[in-house]
BADO-447831 format. One record per residue (C-alpha): residue in one letter; chain; y, x, z. Coordinates in steps of 0.5 Angstrom, whole numbers, plus 500, padded with zeros to 3 digits. Layout:
<atoms>
+--------+-------+-----+-----+-----+
| kolmar | marza |   y |   x |   z |
+--------+-------+-----+-----+-----+
|      A |     A |   Y |   X |   Z |
...
+--------+-------+-----+-----+-----+
</atoms>
This chain:
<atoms>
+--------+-------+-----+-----+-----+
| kolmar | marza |   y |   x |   z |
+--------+-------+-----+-----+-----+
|      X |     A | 616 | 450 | 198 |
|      X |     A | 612 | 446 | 203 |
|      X |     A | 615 | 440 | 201 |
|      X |     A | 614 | 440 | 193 |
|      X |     A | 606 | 443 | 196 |
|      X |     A | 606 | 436 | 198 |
|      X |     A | 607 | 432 | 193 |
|      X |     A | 603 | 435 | 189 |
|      X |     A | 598 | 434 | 193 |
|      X |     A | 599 | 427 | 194 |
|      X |     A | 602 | 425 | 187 |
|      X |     A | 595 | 428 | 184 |
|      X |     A | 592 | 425 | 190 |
|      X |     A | 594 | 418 | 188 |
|      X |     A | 594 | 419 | 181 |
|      X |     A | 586 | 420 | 182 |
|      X |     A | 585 | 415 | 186 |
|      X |     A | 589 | 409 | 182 |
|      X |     A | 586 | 411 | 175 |
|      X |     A | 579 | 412 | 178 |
|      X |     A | 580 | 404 | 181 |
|      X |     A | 583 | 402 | 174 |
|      X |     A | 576 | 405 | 170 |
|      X |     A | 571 | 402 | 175 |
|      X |     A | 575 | 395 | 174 |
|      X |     A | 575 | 396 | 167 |
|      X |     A | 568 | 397 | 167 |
|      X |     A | 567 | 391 | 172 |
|      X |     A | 569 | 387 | 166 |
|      X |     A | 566 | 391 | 162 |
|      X |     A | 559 | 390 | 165 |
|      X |     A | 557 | 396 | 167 |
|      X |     A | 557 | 397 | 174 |
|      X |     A | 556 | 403 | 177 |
|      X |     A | 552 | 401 | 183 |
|      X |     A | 546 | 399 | 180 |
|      X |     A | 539 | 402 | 181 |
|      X |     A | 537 | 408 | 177 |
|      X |     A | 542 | 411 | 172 |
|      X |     A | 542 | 407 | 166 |
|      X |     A | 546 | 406 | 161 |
|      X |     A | 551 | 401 | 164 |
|      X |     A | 551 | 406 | 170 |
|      X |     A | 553 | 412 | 166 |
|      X |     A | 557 | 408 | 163 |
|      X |     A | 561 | 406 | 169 |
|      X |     A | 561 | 413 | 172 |
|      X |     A | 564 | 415 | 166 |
|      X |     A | 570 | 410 | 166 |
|      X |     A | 571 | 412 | 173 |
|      X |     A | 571 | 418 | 171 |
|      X |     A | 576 | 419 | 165 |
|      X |     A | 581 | 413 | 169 |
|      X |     A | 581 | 419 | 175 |
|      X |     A | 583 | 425 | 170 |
|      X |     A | 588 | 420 | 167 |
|      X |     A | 591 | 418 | 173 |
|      X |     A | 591 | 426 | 175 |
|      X |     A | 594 | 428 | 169 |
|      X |     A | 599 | 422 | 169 |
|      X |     A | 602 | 424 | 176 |
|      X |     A | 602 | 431 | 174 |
|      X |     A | 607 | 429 | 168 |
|      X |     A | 611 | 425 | 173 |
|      X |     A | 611 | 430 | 177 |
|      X |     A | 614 | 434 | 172 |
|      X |     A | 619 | 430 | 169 |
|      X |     A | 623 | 428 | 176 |
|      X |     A | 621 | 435 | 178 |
|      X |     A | 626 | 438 | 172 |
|      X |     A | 631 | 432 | 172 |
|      X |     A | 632 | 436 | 179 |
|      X |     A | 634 | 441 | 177 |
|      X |     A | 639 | 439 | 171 |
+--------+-------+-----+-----+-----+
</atoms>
């Protein structure tokens, strides 16, 4: 059990974490850079790439996850 808490921690830790590097370079060559002064629209923009790159990197670890999960069990 404490093992399986742990992956889960860490696959959806890294699942975020890569998909939030993967918006923020898709908005770099984009050009909206989320550093920029103020809260313009190419600073929402590439907030909200980080964003939705986090959640789908989250949501790929968590099906990852599952499926190596359920080939355990077979």
């Amino acid at each position: 059990m404490k093992n399986s808490l742990l992956l889960e921690g860490l696959s959806d830790a890294v699942g975020f974490v890569a998909g939030a590097l993967l918006g923020y370079g898709l908005g770099q060559v984009l050009g909206l850079d989320i550093f920029t002064p103020g809260y313009g629209s190419a600073s929402m923009g590439g907030i909200v790439l980080v964003g939705l790159g986090g959640g789908a990197g989250r949501t790929l670890a968590r099906r990852w996850r599952a499926r190596i999960t359920n080939q355990k069990e077979e």
